[in-house]
N, C-alpha and C positions, 0 to 999 in steps of 0.2 A: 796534629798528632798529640795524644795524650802523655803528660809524661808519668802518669801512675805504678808504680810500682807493684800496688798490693791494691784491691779491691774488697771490702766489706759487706758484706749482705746482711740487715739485725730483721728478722721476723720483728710485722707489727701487727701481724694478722688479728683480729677480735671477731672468735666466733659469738651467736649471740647469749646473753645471759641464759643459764642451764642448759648450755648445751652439754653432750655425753663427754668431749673431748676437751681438755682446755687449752686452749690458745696462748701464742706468745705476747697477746697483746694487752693479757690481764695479767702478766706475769714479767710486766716491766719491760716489754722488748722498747715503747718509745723513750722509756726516761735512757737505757743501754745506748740508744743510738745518741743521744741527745747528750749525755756523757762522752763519750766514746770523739766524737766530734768535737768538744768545746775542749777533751785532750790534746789530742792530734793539732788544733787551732794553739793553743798554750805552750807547745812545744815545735811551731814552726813545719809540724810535718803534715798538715793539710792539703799538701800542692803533691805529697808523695803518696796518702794513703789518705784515701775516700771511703766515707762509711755512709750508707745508704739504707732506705727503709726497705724492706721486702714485704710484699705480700706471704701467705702460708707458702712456707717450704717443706712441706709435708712431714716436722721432727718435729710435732705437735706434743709428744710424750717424754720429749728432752729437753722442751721450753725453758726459757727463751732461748731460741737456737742463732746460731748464725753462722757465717760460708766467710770462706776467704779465701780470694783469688788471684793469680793462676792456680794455687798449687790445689786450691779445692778443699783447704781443711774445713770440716764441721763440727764446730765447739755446742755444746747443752748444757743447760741449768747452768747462764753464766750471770752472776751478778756482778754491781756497779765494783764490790770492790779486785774483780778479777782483771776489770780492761787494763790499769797498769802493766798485769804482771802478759795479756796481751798482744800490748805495745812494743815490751820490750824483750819479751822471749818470741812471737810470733812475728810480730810486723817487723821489727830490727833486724832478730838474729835468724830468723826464716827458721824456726824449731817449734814442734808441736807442743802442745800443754796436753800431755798426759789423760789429766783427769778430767778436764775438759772435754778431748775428744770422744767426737759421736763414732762409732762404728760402722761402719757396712752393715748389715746382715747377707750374712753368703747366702 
């Protein structure tokens, strides 16, 4: 049984060159996981929160997008120097980041 806590999904999807949509994968989603990871590694919490590559998770227009789970939040447009802040408002304190967050559409 796993003992995970928290669960990370980073879009690495690369639609191909010109295409009409632009993808998370030109837009840093693998340097985010690859970061994001060697954090969580640096601070002992690797065994409690996993960050994994995704294929398109269809928030191709809030690139580089990513999920986090159970609780299901959708953060967009996050850069290298957001995962700190994360780490330690999402994954710790289980609290959304605002500006981060992706929306629903009702």
């Amino acid at each position: 049984m796993s003992s995970l806590k928290k669960h990370i999904f980073i879009c690495e999807h690369r639609r191909p060159d010109g295409a009409a949509k632009k993808s998370c994968g030109h837009q840093n989603g693998a340097e985010l996981k690859k970061a994001l990871k060697q954090k969580l590694a640096a601070r002992g919490l690797h065994k409690t929160f996993r960050a994994n590559s995704a294929g398109c998770l269809d928030a191709c227009e809030h690139g580089p997008a990513m999920v986090i789970y159970p609780r299901g939040i959708w953060y967009g447009a996050v850069e290298l120097s957001d995962l700190d802040a994360i780490i330690e408002t999402t994954l710790l304190d289980d609290r959304v980041i605002e500006r981060l967050q992706i929306r629903k559409k009702e």
